[in-house]
PDB file of N, CA, C and O in Angstrom:
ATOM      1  N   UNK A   1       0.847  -1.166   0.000  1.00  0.00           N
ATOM      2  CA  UNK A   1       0.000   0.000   0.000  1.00  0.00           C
ATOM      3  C   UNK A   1       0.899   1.237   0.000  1.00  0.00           C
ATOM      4  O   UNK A   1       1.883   1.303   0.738  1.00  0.00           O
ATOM      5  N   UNK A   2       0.517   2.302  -0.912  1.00  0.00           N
ATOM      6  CA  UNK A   2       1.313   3.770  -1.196  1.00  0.00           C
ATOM      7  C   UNK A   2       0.603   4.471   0.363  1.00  0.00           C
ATOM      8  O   UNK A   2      -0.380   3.961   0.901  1.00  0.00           O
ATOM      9  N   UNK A   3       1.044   5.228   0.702  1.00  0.00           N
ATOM     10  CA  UNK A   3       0.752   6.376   1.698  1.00  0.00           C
ATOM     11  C   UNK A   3       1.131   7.794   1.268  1.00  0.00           C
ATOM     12  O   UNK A   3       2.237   8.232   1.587  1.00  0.00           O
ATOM     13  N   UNK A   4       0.274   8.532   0.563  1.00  0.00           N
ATOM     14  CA  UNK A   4       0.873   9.989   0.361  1.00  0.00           C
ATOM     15  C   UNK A   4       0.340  10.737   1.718  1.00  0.00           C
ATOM     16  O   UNK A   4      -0.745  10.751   2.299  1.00  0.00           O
ATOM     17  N   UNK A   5       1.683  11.389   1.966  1.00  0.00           N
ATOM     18  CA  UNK A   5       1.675  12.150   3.838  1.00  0.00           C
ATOM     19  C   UNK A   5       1.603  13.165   3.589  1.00  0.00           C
ATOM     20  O   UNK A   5       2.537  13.737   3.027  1.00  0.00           O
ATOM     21  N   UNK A   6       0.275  13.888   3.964  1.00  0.00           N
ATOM     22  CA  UNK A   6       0.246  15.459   3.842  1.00  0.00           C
ATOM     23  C   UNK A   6       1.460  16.128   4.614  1.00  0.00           C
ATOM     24  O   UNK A   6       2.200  15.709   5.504  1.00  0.00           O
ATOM     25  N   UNK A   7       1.385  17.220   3.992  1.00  0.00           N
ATOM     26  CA  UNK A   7       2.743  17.771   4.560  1.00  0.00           C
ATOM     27  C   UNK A   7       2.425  18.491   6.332  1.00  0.00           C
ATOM     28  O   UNK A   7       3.408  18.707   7.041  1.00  0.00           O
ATOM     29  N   UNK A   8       1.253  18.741   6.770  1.00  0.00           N
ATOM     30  CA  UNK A   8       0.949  18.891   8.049  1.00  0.00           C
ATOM     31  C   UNK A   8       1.029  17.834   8.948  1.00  0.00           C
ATOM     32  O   UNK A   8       0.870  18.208  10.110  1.00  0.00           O
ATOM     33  N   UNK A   9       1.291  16.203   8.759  1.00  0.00           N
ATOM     34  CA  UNK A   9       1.492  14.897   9.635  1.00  0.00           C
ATOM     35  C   UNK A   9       2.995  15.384   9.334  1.00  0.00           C
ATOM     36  O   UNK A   9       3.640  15.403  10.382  1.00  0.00           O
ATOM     37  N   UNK A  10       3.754  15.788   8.197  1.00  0.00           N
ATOM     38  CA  UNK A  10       5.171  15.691   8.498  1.00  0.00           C
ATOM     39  C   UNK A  10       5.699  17.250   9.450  1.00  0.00           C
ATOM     40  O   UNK A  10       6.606  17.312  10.281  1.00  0.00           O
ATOM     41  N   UNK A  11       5.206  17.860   9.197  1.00  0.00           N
ATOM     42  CA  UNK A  11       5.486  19.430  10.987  1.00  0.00           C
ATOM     43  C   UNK A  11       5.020  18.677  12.103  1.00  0.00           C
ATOM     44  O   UNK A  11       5.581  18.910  13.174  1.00  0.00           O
ATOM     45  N   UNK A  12       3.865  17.592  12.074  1.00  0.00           N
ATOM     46  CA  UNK A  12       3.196  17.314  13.134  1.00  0.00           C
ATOM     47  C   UNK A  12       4.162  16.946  14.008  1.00  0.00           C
ATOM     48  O   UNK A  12       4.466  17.425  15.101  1.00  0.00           O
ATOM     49  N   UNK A  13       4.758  15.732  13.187  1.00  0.00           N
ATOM     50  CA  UNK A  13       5.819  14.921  13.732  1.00  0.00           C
ATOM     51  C   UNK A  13       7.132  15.436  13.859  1.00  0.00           C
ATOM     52  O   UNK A  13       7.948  14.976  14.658  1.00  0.00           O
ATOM     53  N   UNK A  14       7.424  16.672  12.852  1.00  0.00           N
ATOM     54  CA  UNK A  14       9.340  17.076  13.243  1.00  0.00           C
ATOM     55  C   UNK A  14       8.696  18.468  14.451  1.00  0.00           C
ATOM     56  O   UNK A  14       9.561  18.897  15.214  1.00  0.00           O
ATOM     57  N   UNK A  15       7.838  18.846  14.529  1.00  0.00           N
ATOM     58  CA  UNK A  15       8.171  19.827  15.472  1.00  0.00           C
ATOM     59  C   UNK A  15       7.072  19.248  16.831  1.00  0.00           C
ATOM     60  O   UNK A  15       6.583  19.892  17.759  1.00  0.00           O
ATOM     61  N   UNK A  16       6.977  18.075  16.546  1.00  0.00           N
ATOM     62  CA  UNK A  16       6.144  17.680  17.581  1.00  0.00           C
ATOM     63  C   UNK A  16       4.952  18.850  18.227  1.00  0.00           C
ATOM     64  O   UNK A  16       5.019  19.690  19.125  1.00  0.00           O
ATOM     65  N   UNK A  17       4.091  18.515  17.477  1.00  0.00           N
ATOM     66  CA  UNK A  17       3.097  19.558  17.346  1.00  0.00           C
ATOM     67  C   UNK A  17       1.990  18.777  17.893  1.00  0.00           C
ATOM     68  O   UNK A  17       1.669  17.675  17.447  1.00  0.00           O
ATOM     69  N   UNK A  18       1.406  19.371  18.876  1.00  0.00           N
ATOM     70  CA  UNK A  18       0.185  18.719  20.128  1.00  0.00           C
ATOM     71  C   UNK A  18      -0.934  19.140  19.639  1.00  0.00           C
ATOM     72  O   UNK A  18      -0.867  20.368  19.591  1.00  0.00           O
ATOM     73  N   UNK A  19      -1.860  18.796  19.277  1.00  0.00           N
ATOM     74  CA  UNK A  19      -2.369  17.228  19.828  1.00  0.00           C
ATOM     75  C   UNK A  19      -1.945  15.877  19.365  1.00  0.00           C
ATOM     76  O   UNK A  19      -1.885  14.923  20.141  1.00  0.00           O
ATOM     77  N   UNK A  20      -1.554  15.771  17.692  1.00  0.00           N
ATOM     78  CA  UNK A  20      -1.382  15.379  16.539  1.00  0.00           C
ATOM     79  C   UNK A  20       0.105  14.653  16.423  1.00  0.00           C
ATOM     80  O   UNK A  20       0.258  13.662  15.710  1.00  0.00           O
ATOM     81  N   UNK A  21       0.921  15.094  17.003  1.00  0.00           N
ATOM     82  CA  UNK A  21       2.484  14.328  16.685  1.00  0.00           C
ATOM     83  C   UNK A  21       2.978  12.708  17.209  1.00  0.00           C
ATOM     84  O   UNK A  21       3.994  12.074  16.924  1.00  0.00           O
ATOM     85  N   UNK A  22       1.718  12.327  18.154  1.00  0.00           N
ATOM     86  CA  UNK A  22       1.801  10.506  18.421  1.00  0.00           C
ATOM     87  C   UNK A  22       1.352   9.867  17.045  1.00  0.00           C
ATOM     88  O   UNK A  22       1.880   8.996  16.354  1.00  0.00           O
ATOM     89  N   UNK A  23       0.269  10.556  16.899  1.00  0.00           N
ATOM     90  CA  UNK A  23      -0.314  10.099  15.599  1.00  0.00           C
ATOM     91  C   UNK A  23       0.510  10.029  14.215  1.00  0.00           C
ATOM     92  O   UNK A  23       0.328   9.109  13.418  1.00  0.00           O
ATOM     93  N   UNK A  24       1.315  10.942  14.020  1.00  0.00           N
ATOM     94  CA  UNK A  24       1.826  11.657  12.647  1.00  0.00           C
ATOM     95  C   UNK A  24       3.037  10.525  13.476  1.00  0.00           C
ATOM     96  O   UNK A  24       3.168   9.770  12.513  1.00  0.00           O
ATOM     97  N   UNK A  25       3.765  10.052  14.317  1.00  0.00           N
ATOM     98  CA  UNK A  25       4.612   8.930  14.700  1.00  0.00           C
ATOM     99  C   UNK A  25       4.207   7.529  14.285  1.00  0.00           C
ATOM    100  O   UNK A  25       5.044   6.714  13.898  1.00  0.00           O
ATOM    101  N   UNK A  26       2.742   7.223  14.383  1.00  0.00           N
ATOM    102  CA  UNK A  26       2.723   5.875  14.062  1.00  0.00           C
ATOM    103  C   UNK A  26       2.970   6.032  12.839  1.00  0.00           C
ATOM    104  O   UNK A  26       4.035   5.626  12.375  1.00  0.00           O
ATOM    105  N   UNK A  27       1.967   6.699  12.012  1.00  0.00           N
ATOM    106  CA  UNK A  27       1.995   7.184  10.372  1.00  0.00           C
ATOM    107  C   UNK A  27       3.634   6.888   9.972  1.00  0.00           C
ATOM    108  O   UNK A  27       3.933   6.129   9.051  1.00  0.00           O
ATOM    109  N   UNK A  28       4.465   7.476  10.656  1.00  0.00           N
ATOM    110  CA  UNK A  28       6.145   7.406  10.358  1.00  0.00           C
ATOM    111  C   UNK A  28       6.699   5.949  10.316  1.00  0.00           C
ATOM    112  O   UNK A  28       7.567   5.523   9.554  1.00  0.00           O
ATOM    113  N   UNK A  29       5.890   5.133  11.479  1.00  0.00           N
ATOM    114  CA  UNK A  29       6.273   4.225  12.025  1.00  0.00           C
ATOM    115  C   UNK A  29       6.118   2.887  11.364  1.00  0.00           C
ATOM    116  O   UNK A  29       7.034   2.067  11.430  1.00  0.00           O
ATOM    117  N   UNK A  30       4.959   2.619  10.707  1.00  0.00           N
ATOM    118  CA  UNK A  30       4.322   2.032   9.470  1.00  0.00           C
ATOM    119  C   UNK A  30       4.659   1.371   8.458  1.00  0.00           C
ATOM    120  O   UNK A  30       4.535   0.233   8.007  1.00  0.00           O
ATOM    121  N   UNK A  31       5.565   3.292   7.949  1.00  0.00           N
ATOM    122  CA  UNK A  31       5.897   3.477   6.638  1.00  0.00           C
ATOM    123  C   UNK A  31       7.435   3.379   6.405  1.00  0.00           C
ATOM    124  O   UNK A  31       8.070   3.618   5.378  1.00  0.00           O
ATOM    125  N   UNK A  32       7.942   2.893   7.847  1.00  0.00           N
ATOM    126  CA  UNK A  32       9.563   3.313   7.995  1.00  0.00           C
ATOM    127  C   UNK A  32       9.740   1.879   6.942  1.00  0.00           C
ATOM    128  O   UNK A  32       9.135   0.821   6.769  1.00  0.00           O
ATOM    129  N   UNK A  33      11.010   2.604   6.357  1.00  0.00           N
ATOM    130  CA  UNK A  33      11.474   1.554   5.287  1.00  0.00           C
ATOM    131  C   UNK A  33      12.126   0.432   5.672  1.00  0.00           C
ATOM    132  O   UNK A  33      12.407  -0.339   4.754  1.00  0.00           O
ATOM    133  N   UNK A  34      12.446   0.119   6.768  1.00  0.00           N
ATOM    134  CA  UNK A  34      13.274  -1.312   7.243  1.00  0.00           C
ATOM    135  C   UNK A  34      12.029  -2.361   7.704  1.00  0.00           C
ATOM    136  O   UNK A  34      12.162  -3.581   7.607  1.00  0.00           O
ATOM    137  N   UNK A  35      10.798  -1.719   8.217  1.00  0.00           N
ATOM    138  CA  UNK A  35       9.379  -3.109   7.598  1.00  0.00           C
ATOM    139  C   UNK A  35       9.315  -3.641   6.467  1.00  0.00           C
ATOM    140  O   UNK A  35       9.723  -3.200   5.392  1.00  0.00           O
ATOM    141  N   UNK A  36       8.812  -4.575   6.692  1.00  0.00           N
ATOM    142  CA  UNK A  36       8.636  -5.470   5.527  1.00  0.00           C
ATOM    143  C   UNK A  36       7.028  -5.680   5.495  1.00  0.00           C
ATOM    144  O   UNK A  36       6.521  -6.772   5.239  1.00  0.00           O
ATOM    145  N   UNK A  37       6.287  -4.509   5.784  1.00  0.00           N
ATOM    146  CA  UNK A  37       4.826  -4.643   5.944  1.00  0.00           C
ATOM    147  C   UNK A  37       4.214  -3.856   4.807  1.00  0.00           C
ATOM    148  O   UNK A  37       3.273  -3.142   5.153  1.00  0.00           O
ATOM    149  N   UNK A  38       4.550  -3.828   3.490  1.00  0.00           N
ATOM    150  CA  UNK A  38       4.244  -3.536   2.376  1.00  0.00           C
ATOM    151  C   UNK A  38       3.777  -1.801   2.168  1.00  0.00           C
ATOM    152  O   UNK A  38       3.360  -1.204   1.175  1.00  0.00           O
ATOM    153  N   UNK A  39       4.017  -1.410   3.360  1.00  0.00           N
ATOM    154  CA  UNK A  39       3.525   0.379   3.621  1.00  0.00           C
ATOM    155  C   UNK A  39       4.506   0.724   3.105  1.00  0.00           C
ATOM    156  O   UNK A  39       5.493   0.257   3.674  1.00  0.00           O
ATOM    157  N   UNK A  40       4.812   1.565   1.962  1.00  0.00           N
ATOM    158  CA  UNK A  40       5.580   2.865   1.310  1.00  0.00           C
ATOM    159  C   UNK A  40       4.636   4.428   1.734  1.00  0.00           C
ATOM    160  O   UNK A  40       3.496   4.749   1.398  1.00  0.00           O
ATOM    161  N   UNK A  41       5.590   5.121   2.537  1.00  0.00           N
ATOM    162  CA  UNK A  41       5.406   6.707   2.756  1.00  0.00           C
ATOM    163  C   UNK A  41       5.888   7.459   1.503  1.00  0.00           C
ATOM    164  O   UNK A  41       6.882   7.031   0.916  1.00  0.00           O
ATOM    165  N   UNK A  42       5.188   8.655   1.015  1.00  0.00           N
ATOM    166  CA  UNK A  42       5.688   9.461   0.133  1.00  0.00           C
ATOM    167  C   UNK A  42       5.308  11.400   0.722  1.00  0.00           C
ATOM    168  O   UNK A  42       4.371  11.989   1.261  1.00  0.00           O
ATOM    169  N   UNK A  43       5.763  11.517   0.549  1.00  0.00           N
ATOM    170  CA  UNK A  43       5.802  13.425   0.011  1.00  0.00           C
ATOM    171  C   UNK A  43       5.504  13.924  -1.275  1.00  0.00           C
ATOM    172  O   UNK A  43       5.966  13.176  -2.137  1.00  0.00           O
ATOM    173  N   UNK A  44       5.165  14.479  -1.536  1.00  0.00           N
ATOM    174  CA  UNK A  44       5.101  15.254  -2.977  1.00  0.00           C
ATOM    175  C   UNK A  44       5.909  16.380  -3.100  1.00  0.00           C
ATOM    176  O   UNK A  44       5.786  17.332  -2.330  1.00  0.00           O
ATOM    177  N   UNK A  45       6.808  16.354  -4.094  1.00  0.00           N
ATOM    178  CA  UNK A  45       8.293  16.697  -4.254  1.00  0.00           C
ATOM    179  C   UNK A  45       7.934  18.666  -3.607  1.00  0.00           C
ATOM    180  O   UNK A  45       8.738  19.370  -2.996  1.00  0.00           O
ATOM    181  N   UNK A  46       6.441  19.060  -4.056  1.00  0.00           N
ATOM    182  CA  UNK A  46       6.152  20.365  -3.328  1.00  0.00           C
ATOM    183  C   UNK A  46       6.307  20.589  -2.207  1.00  0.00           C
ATOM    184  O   UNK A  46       6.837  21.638  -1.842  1.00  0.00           O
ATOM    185  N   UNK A  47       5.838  19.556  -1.265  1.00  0.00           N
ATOM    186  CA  UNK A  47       5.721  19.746   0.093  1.00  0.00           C
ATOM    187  C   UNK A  47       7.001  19.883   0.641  1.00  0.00           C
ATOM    188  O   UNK A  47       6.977  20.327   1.789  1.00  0.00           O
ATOM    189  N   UNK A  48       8.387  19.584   0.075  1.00  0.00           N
ATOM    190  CA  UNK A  48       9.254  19.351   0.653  1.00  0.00           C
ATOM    191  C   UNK A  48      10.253  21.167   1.038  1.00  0.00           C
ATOM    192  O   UNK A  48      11.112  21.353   1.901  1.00  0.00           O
ATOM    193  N   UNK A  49       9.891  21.817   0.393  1.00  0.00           N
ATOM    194  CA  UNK A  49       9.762  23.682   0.455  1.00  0.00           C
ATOM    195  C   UNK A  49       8.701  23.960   1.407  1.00  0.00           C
ATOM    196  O   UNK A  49       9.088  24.601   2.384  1.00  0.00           O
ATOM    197  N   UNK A  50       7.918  23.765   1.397  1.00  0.00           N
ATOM    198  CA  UNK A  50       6.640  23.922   2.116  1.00  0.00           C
ATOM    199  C   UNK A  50       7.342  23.416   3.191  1.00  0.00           C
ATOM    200  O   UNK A  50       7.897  24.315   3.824  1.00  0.00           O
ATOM    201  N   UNK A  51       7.542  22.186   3.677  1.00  0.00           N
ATOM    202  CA  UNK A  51       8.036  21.750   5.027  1.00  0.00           C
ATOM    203  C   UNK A  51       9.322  22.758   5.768  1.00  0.00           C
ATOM    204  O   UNK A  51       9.213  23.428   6.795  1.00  0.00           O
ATOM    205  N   UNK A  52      10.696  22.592   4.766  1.00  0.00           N
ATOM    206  CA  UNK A  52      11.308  23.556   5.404  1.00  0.00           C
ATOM    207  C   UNK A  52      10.868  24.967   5.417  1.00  0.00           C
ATOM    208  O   UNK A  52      11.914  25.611   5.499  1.00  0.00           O
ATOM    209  N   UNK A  53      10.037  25.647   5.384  1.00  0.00           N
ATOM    210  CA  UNK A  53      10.136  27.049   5.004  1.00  0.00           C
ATOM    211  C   UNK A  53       8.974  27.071   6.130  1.00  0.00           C
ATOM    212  O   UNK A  53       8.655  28.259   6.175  1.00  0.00           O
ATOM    213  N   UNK A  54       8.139  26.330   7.108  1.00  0.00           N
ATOM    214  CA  UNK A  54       7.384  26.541   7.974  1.00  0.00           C
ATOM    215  C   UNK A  54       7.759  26.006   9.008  1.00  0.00           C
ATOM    216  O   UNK A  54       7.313  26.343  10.105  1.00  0.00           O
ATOM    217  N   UNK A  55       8.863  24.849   8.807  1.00  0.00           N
ATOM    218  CA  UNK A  55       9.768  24.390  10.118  1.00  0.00           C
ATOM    219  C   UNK A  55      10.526  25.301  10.288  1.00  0.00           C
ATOM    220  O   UNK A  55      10.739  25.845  11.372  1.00  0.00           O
ATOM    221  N   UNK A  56      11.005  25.569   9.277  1.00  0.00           N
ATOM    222  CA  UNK A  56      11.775  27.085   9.933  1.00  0.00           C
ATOM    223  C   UNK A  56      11.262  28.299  10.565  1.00  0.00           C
ATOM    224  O   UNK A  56      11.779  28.805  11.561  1.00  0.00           O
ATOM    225  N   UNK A  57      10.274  28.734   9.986  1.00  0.00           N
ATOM    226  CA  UNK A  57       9.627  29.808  10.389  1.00  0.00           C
ATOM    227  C   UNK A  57       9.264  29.192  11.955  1.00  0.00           C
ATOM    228  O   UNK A  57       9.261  30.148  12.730  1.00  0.00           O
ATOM    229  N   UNK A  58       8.980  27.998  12.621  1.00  0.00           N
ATOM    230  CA  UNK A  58       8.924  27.994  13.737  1.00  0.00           C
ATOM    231  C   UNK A  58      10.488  27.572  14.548  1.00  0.00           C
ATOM    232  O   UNK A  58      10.539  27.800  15.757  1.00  0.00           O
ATOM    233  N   UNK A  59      11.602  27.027  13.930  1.00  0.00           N
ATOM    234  CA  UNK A  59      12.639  27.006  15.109  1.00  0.00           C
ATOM    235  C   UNK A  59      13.749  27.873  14.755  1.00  0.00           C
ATOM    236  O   UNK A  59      14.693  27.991  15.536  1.00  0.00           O
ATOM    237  N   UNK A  60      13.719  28.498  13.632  1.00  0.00           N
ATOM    238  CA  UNK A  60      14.402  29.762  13.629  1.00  0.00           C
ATOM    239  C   UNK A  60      15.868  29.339  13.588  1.00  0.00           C
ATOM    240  O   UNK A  60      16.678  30.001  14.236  1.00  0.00           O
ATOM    241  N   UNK A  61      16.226  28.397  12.951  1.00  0.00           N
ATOM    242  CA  UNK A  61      17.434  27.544  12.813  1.00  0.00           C
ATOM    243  C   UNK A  61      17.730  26.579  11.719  1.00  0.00           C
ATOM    244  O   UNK A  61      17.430  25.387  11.780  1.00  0.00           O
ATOM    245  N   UNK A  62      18.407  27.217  10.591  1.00  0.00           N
ATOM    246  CA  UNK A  62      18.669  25.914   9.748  1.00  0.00           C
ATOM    247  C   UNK A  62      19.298  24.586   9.568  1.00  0.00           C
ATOM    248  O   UNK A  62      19.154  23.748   8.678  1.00  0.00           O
ATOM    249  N   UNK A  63      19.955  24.599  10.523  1.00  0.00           N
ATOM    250  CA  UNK A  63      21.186  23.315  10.741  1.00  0.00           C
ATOM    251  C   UNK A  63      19.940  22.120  11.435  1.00  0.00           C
ATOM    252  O   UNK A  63      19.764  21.025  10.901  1.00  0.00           O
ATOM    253  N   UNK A  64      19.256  22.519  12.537  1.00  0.00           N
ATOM    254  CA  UNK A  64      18.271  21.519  12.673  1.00  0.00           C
ATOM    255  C   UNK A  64      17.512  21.914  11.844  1.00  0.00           C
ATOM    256  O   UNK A  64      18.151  22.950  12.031  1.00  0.00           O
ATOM    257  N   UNK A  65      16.613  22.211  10.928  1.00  0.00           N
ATOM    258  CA  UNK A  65      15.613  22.247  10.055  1.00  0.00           C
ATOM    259  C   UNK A  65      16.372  20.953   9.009  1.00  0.00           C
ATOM    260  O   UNK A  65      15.748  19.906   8.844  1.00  0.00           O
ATOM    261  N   UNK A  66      17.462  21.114   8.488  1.00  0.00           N
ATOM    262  CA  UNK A  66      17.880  20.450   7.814  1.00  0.00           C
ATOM    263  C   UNK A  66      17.930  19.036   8.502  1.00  0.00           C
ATOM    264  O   UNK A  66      17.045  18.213   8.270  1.00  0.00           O
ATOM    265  N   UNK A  67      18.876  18.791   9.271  1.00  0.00           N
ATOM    266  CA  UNK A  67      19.046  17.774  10.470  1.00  0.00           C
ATOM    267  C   UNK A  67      17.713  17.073  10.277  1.00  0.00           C
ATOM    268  O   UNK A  67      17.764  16.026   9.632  1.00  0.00           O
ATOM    269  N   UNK A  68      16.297  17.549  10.813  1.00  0.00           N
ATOM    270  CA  UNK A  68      15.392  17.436  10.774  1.00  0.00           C
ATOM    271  C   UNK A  68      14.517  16.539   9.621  1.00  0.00           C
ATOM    272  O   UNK A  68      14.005  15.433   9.794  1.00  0.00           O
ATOM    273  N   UNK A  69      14.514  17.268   8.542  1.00  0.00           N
ATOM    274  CA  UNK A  69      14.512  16.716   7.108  1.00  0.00           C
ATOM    275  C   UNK A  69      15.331  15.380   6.613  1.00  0.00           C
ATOM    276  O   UNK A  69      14.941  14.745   5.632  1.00  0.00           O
ATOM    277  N   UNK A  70      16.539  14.985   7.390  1.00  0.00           N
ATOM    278  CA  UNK A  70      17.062  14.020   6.798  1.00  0.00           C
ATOM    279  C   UNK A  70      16.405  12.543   7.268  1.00  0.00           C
ATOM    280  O   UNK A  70      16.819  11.497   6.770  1.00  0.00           O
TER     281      UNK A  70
END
């Protein structure tokens, strides 16, 4: 099964964002690539600007924003 991850489960989860970031963890958790439980996670190559450019705007730091992203 494909999983396309809105880009708000992926802030949910890097800036641990309450109520929502256990949730946006399993979602991660699922889709992590060393299962062998047929779940593939994706992004859409847009969201990935979108993600840094509002993770940033909240930690005000690029070295973890990046960090973050990897």
């Amino acid at each position: 099964m494909d999983l396309l991850i809105d880009s708000n489960v992926v802030l949910d989860r890097m800036l641990k964002r309450e109520p929502f970031w256990k949730s946006a963890e399993k979602i991660f958790d699922l889709a992590d690539k060393n299962n062998d439980n047929g779940i593939n996670g994706y992004i859409s190559a847009s969201a990935v600007t979108d993600i840094y450019y509002i993770a940033y705007r909240s930690l005000k730091n690029r070295e973890k924003v990046r960090a973050l992203l990897e």
